[in-house]
Every structure is written in C-alpha cells, then in structure tokens.
C-alpha positions in Angstrom: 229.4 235.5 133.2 226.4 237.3 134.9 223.6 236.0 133.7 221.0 236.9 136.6 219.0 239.3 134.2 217.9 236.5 131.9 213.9 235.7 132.9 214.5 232.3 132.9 216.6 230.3 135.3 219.3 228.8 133.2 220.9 225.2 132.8 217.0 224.1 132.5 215.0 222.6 129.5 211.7 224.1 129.4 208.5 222.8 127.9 207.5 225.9 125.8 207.1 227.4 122.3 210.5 228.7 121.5 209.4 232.0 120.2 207.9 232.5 123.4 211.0 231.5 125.1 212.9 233.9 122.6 210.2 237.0 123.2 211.0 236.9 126.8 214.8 237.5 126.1 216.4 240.7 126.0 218.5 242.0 123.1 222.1 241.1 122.1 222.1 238.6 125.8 223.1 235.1 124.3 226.4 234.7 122.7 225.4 231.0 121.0 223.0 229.1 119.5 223.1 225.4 118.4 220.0 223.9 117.1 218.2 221.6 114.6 214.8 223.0 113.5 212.3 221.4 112.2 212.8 221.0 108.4 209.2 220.7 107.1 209.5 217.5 105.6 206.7 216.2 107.9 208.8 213.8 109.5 208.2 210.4 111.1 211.4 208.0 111.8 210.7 204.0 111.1 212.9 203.6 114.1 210.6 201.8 117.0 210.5 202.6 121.1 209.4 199.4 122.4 206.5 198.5 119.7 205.6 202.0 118.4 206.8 204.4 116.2 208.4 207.5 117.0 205.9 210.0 116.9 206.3 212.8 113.9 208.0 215.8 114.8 206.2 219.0 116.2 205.8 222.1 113.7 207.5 220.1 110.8 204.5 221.1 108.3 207.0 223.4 106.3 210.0 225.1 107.2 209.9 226.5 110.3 211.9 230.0 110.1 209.9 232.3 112.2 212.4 232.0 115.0 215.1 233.0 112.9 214.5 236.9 113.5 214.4 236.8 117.1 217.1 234.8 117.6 219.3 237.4 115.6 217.4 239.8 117.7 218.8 238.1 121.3 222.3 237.1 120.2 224.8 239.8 120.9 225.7 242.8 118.9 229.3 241.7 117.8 230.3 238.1 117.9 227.3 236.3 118.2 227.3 232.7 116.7 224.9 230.5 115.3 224.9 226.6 114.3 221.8 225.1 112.6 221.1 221.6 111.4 219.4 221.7 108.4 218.9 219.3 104.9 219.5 220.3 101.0 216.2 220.8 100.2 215.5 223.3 103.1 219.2 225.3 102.7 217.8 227.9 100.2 215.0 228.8 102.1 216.5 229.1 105.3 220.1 230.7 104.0 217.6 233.7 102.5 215.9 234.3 105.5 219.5 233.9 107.5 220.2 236.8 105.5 217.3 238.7 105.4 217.2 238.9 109.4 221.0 240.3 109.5 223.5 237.0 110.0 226.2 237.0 108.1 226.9 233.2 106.7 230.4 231.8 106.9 230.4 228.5 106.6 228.3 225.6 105.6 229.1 221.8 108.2 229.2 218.4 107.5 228.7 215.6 109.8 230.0 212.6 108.4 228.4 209.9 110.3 230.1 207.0 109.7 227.4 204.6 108.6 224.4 205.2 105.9 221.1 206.3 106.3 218.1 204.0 104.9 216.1 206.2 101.3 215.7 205.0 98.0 217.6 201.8 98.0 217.6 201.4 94.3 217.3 205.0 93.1 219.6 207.3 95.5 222.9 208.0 96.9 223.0 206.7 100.3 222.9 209.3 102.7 226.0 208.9 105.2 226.1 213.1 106.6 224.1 216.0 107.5 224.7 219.4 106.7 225.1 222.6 109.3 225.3 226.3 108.8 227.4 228.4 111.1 226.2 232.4 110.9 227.2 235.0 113.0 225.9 238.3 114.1 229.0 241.0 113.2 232.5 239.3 113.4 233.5 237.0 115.8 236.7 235.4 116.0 237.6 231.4 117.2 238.3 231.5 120.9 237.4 228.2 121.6 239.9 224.9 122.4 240.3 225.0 118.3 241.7 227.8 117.1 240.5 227.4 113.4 237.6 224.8 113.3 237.7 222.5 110.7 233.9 222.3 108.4 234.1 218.0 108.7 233.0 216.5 111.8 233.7 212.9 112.2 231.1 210.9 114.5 228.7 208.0 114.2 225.0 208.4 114.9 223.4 207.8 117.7 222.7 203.4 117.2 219.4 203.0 116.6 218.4 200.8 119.4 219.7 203.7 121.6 217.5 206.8 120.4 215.3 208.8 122.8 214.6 210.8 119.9 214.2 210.5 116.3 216.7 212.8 115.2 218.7 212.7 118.0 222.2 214.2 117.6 225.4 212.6 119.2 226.2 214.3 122.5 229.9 214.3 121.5 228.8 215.6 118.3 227.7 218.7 120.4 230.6 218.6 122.4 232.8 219.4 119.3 230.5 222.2 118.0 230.5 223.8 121.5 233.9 223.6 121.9 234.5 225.2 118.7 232.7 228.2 118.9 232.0 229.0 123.0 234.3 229.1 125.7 233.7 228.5 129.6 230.9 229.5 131.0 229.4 231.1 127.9 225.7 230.6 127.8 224.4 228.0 124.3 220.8 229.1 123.6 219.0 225.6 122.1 215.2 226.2 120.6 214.3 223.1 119.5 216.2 220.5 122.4 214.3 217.5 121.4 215.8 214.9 123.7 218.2 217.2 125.1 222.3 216.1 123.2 222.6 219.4 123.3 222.4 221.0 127.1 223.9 217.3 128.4 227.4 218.3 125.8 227.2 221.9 127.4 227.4 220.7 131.2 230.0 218.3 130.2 231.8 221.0 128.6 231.6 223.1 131.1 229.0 225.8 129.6 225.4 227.4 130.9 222.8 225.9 128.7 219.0 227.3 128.4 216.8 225.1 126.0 213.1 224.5 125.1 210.8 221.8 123.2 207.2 221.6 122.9 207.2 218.1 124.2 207.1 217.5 127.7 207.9 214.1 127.6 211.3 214.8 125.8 211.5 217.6 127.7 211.4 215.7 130.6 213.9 213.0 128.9 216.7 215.6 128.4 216.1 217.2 132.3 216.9 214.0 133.5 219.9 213.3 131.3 221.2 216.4 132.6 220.7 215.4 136.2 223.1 212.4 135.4 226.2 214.0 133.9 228.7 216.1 135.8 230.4 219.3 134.6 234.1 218.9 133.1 236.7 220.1 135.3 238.9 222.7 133.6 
C-alpha cells in the first residue's frame, strides 16, 4: 500500500488536536478507523499511578463529535470502516451525527469484559461491557482473518494495577477488531490514542498505524510501547 502522499509519516503517535491531524489528510486516503472518543461525561478514573489520580480526560466537557465529519471526509469512497467506543447515554447523540455526516451504521459491539466495573453499588446493574459502533462509508465487505465477525468480544480489562491510561483498552482487544475489519498492510487511522492499545495491536498485526492525542505524556507512553513490540510475521 502506497502511502507516501499522506503528510504525516505513518506508524507514529503524534501529539496534536485530531482535527488538525484529520485537516491535513486528503479525501477518501484511510481505509479504517478504530477509536474511543471522549464521551462528555467529564471523566476522572479513582484508579491511582503511584499516589495520584489519573488525571480527567482532555475535551470530555460534552460529547465530542466534531471529528466525526472529517473523518467520513478522509475514509475512502467505498468500503471505508469505522469502529468507535462509546457509552448508552452518548449513543443517540453520536448515532445522529454518524448519520448526518454520511456513514451508514451496521452494527452496534459489545465487549464483555469479564469482570465488573465499580457505580452505584446499591442502586445499579453492575457494569461488566462496553459498547462499539461499527459504520462504514458505502459497502464494504469482511476480508479480514474472520470472514463474518461476530458483535461479542470476549476479553478482560486491562488489571487495574497495570493501566497507563484510564480508559485504556486491551491491546488484544484491538487485535481482534483490526483483524476483523483490515487486512495487511492496510493503514488504521486512531484520533484519540490515549496510551496507544491501539497502534501497539496494529504493528503486531501486521498493519500501518497513524494516531494522535493531546497529551504528550501518553503520547510519549504509546511511542515507546510501539518501540518494544515486533510486527507479526505472516
């Protein structure tokens, strides 16, 4: 895959605003995107590094959408593919303005993660999954390892005493998601890389990753991951 156009060097994390990262693109030139945007839930995990809190999340004020029109904008004309975190409270919000920028939603994703979350101890379910949306811009059609993905995806958290991030996703977790909807080589697009899961599952898998977070030092975090991982021989 020729990828010598794109203005930034790929399989690199950068520390910049992703709709800067996004304006910089050209049209239909990135095949996926896998990301977890900030919900707007303003949110601060009670996890600890060392003594202190994990700091709250950048942007989480209210649900940040804005992206969503220039990612459609950048992912190609027929078959491009989207994955997004997202929680119940945000999906309404964020399926309408799926929609409203052109993707066409197929299907909603559960990760089952094995163990519970903490919440209302007395007063709520206890939260054991997060939900995903896959979109796509036109059709595309499964070419990955799995020829028809299943929607349940069955993998514990990251432990607690092992986060660099607050909401730090499982790197096989990733794994799965890029093996289900890119195949080798392909480039994953991710706008909000946090601690970096994300581009450390796509060299493992064997893909080109280009990422971005506003925080240098996680930025910084998922760079080095990435140094310390090799590629998966096909």
């Amino acid at each position: 895959m020729d990828l010598d156009f794109l203005p930034f060097e790929i399989n690199q994390i950068y520390n910049v605003n992703c709709m800067d990262l996004l304006n910089s693109l050209p049209d239909n030139c990135i095949p996926a995107i896998i990301t977890d945007f900030p919900y707007g839930i303003d949110f601060q995990s009670n996890q600890r590094v060392k003594s202190e809190k994990f700091k709250k999340i950048a942007n989480d004020k209210k649900p940040y959408i804005e992206w969503i029109e220039e990612a459609y904008r950048v992912t190609e004309e027929d078959g491009g593919r989207l994955i997004c975190f997202y929680r119940y409270d945000v999906q309404d919000v964020l399926f309408d303005e799926l929609e409203l920028c052109g993707f066409t939603i197929k299907s909603q994703l559960v990760w089952d993660k094995k163990v519970h979350g903490m919440g209302d101890l007395k007063g709520e379910f206890s939260p054991a999954h997060e939900l995903m949306v896959y979109a796509t811009k036109g059709r595309y059609e499964f070419s990955g390892e799995v020829k028809r993905p299943t929607t349940v995806y069955n993998c514990q958290r990251v432990d607690a005493m092992k986060l660099c991030h607050p909401n730090e996703k499982p790197v096989i977790l990733n794994q799965a998601l890029i093996r289900d909807i890119t195949t080798k080589n392909e480039l994953v697009l991710d706008l909000f890389s946090g601690s970096g899961s994300l581009s450390v599952a796509a060299k493992i898998e064997g893909r080109n990753w280009l990422a971005c977070d506003l925080d240098k030092r996680y930025v910084d975090i998922g760079n080095q991951r990435c140094s310390q991982v090799e590629r998966r021989v096909f």
